[in-house]
N, C-alpha and C positions, 0 to 999 in steps of 0.2 A: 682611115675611112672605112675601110675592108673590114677592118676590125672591130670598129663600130655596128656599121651592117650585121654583124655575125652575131655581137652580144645584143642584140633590138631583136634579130631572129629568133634567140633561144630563148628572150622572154617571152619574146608571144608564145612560144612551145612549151615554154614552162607555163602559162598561165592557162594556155587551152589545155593541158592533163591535167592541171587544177578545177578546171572548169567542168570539165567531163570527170572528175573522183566526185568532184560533190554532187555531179548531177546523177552520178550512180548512186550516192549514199541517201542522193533523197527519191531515188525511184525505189531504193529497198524498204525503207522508211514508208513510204506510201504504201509500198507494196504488202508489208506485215499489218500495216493497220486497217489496210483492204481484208487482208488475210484473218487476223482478229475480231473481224465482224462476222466473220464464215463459220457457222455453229461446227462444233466439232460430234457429229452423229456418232460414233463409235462410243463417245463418252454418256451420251445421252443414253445410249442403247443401252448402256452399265449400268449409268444410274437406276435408270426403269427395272431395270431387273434387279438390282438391290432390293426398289423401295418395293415391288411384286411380293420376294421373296422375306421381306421383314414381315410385309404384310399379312403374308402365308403363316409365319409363325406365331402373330401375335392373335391371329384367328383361333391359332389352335391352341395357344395358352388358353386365350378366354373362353376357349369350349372346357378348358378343363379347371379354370375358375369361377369364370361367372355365369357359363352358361348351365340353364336348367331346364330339364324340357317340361312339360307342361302336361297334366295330368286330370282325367274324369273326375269327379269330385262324386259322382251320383253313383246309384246302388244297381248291376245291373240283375238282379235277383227277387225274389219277391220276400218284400222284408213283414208280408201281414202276418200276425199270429192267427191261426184258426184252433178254436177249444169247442168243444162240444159240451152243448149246456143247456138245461130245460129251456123252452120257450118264455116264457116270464121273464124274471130275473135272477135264475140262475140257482134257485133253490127249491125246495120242495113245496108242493101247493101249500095256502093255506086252508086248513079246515075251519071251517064255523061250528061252534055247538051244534050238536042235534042232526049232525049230515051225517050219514052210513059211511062206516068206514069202508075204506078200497083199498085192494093190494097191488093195484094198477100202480105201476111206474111211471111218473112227468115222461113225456112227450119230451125226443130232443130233436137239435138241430146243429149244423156246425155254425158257428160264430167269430165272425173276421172281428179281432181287437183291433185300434191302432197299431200301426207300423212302426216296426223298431228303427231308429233314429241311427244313423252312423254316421261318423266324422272321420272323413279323410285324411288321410295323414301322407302328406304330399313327400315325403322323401322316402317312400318305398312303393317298390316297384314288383309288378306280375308278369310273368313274360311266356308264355305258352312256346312252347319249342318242340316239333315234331320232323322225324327223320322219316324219309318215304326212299324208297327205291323205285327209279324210272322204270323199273321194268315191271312193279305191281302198283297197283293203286290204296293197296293199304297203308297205315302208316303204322310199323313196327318200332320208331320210337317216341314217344310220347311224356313228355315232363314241362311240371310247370318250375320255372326259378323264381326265385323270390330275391330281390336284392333289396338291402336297407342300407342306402349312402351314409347315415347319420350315424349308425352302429357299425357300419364298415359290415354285416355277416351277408352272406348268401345260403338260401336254405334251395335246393333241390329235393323235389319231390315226382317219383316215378307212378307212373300210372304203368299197370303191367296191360298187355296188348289184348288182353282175353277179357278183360276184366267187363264185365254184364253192366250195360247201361240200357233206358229205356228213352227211344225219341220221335218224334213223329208220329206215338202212336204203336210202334211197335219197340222191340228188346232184340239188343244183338250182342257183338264184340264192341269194342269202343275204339278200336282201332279199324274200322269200315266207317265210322263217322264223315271222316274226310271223304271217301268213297261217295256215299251215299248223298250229300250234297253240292258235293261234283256235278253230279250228271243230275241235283235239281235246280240249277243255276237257269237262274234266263235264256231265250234260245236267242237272243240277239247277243248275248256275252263274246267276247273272244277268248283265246285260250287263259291269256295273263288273268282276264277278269272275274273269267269261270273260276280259276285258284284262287281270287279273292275272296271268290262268294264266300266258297268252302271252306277257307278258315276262318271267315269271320262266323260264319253259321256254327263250325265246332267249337271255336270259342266259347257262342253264346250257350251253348249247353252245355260244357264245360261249367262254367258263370254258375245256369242255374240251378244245377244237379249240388256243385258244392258249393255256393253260396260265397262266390270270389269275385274280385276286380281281376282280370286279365287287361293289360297297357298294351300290352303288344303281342303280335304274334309273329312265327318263324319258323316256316314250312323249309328244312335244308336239304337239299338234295344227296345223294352217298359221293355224289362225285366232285359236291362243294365240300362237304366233309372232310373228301380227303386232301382238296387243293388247301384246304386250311391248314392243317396240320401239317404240309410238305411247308407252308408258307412262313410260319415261325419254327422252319429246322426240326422239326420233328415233337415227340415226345418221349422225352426219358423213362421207364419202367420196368417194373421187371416183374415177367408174363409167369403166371403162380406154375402152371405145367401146361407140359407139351399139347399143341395142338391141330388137330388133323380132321382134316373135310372135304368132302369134295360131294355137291347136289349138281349132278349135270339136267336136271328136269327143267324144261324149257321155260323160261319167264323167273327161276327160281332160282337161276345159277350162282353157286357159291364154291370157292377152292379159299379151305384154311389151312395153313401150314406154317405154324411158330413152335418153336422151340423154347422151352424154359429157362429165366434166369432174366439180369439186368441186362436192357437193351434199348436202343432208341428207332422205336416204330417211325418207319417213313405213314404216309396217310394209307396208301394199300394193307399195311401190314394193320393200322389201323381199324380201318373197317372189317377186316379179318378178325382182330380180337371183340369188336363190339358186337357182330353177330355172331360171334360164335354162342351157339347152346348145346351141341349133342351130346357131350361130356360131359354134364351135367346131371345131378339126380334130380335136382327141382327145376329145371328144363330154363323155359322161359325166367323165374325168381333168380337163378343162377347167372342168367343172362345180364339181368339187371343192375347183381350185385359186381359184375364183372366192368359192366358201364360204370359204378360209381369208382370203382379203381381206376382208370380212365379219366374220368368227369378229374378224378383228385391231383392225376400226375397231369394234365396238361393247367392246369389251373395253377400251379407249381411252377412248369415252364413258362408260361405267359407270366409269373408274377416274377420270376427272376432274371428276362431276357425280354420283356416284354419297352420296347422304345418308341414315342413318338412316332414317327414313321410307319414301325411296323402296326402299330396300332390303326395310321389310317388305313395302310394298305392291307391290311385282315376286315378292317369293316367296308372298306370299297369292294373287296371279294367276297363279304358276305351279301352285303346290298345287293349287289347285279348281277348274281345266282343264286337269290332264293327269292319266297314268298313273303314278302313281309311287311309292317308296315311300318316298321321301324326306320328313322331317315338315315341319311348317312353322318347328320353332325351328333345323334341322338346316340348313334353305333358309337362313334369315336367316345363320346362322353362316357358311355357303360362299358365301355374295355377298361378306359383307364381308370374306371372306379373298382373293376373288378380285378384288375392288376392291384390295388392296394388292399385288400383282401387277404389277413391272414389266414393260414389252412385251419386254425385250430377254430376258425369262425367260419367253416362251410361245413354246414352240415347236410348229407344226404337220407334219403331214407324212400323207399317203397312204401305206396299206399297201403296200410294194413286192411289182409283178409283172405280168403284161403280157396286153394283151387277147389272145383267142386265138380261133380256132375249133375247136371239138372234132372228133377226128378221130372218135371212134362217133358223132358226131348230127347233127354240124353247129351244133350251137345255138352261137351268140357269147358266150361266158362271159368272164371276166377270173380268172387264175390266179396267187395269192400263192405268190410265192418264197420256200421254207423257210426258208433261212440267215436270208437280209434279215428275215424276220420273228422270227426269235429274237432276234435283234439287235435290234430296233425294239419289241418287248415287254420285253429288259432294258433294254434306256436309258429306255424313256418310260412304260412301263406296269407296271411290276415292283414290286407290298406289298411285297416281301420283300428283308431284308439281304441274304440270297444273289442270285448270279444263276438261272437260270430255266438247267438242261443241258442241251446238246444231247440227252444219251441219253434223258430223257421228254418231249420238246418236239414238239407233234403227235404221240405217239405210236400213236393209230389213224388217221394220216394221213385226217384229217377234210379234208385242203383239196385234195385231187387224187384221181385214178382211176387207180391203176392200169393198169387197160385201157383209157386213153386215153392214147396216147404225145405227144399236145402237151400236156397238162394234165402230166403226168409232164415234160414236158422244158424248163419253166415252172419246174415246184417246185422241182426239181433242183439247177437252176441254180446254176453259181459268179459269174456277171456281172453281178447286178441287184444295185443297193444302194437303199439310202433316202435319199431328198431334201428332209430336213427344212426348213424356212424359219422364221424368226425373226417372233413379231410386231413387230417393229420393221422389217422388210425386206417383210413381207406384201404391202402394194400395192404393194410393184414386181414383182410376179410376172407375168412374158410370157405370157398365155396365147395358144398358136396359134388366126388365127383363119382362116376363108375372107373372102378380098380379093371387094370389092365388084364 
């Protein structure tokens, strides 16, 4: 009986740890399918940042496929012909039999024709680019670029800083331009605004002196300059001879000291060799030709180390320290257009025409030759399918004076041409210098 008792005991014991396994197995059970309805955040948080980060890249594919930025189609220039021609119809009076003859000249007048017609041509680009140092208001460097997506070339064209322009009524340097409508900005402008004015006003006369579309413009700072150039690693070159400077005059300060031969300027040593001119026989033109060496070897290194990435982050540091109106998806597009840019298709060149001294003033100005520059704006600077006519080209003779018979005899000119150079040929460019 005892031993009956005892085997009836063990099954209820065996059947209550039975009872309590499954009751465990189905609290766990519950439990994971509780637990399975519980979003797992950490994984969310992944995914969102994948689909962010796909997103990010396929952005910036399509900036660099499909996207196009979008362009003025109109003429900002004055495209009328004016011809001087008798009042009539442009010929000699008629005489009637029996009228006394006269040695009197027709009566003339100036006569606006129709306006020459131009078509835009939407896959090239003008881009006005000027270098200012914070400590002067002048602007020391001065070039338009010319980019054509569709022929893959980019033409640089240098305006020299002295160079005689006429605006407002009066004639100066062309590098006070920015200066001078600086300070005629609105007086309710703030500072950012005030530099809008200003370059968009330089532009415009820029525009109508040479008879160009400017797309954009880009007032660079010396100290974005050189955060650029630390920012894609430098630039490889090798500096033609030694050089040594030092202006301690206040608002003017400059210390150059490079040494000749192949080397990779950090941005400091940079801006050292792009102002340098005192070693130079042709001063400022020497200066210029020393920038297109420059202009050639970073053009080089952006094209051969130039990546995604760094592309955004050169045009987000160009954007948000300079002047410009360029946007930032607009930046990113023309970097990496101008990364595929071979060097044997950038051509540089200086406005042709020659330093002078003005016969009313005396001031040293530098005087662009009319022809060479017609020339030199249809080859390298030209929106338009058409070429750019002699008959509106300067037509308020914005680049000479009149009553200056050297600045006139400069413009004039049938014998100045332009002396384009190749990026591919750029460092070999002799500049004169003074012998030790």
């Amino acid at each position: 009986m005892e031993n009956e008792n005892k085997e009836n005991r063990d099954k209820a014991n065996t059947g209550e740890h039975i009872t309590k396994v499954f009751a465990v197995i189905t609290n766990n059970n519950a439990l994971k399918k509780h637990q399975s309805k519980r979003p797992d955040y950490l994984k969310v948080v992944l995914l969102i940042l994948v689909a962010l980060t796909l997103a990010s890249i396929f952005t910036l594919l399509a900036i660099g496929v499909f996207y196009r930025p979008s362009v003025d189609t109109g003429t900002p220039f004055d495209t009328s012909v004016i011809t001087t021609d008798p009042l009539d119809t442009g010929t000699a009076p008629v005489t009637e039999p029996g009228d006394a003859p006269t040695t009197d000249a027709p009566k003339t007048e100036d006569v606006t024709q129709p306006g020459v017609v131009l078509t835009r041509n939407k896959k090239v680009f003008n881009f006005l680019v000027m270098g200012l140092d914070k400590k002067s208001a002048n602007t020391d460097v001065i070039m338009i670029v010319n980019l054509d997506v569709e022929k893959n070339t980019v033409n640089v064209v240098q305006l020299p800083r002295d160079t005689y322009i006429r605006y407002d009524g009066k004639g100066g340097r062309i590098n006070t331009l920015y200066a001078h409508y600086w300070y005629q900005a609105p007086s309710n402008c703030n500072s950012k605004e005030q530099c809008k004015y200003a370059m968009e006003k330089t532009a415009e006369s820029i525009e109508a002196a040479l008879c160009i579309q400017i797309d954009y413009y880009a007032l660079v700072y010396l100290d974005v300059f050189k955060e650029v150039v630390d920012g894609i690693g430098g630039v490889y070159m090798n500096v033609p001879y030694d050089m040594y400077y030092v202006d301690d005059t206040p608002g003017e300060e400059l210390y150059v000291n490079l040494k000749a031969g192949p080397q990779t300027l950090n941005g400091s040593q940079a801006e050292q060799f792009i102002r340098y001119r005192s070693g130079y026989i042709t001063a400022d033109i020497g200066r210029l030709d020393a920038q297109k060496m420059f202009i050639s070897a970073m053009l080089s290194q952006l094209k051969s180390s130039l990546t995604l990435s760094k592309a955004v982050n050169v045009a987000k540091s160009v954007i948000g320290n300079t002047v410009t109106d360029v946007s930032v998806a607009d930046a990113q597009y023309y970097i990496q257009q101008l990364a595929e840019v071979d060097l044997s298709k950038i051509m540089m060149l200086t406005m042709a025409g020659e330093g002078c001294q003005m016969a009313t003033s005396g001031a040293w100005m530098y005087s662009v030759n009319r022809a060479a520059a017609l020339d030199t704006v249809n080859k390298y600077l030209n929106v338009y399918y058409e070429d750019i006519p002699d008959s509106i080209f300067d037509s308020g003779r914005r680049f000479t004076n009149d009553e200056d018979s050297v600045l006139v005899e400069i413009y004039e000119s049938n014998t100045i041409k332009s002396k384009p150079v190749s990026g591919e040929n750029a460092g070999d460019i002799d500049i004169p210098r003074y012998e030790n």
